[in-house]
Structure formats: structure tokens, C-alpha cells
C-alpha positions in Angstrom: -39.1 -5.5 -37.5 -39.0 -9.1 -36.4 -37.3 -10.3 -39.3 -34.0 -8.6 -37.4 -34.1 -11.0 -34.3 -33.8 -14.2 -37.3 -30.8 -14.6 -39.3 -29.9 -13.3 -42.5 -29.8 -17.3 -44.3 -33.5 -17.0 -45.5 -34.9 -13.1 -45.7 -38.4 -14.1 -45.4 -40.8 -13.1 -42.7 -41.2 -14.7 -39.0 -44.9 -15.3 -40.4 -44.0 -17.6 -42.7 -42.2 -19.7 -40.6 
């Protein structure tokens, strides 16, 4: 899950950014 290597401020997908 790449979310895990973002942090926790926004919970949306890497993709999205």
C-alpha cells in the first residue's frame, strides 16, 4: 500500500496527488 509511505494528514491515494 503506498498510501503507508505518506502521512496520515490527508488519507487519500498517492494517485491523486
Amino acid at each position: 500500500d503506498m498510501d503507508e509511505q505518506t502521512p496520515q494528514l490527508p488519507k487519500i491515494p498517492l494517485a491523486m496527488w
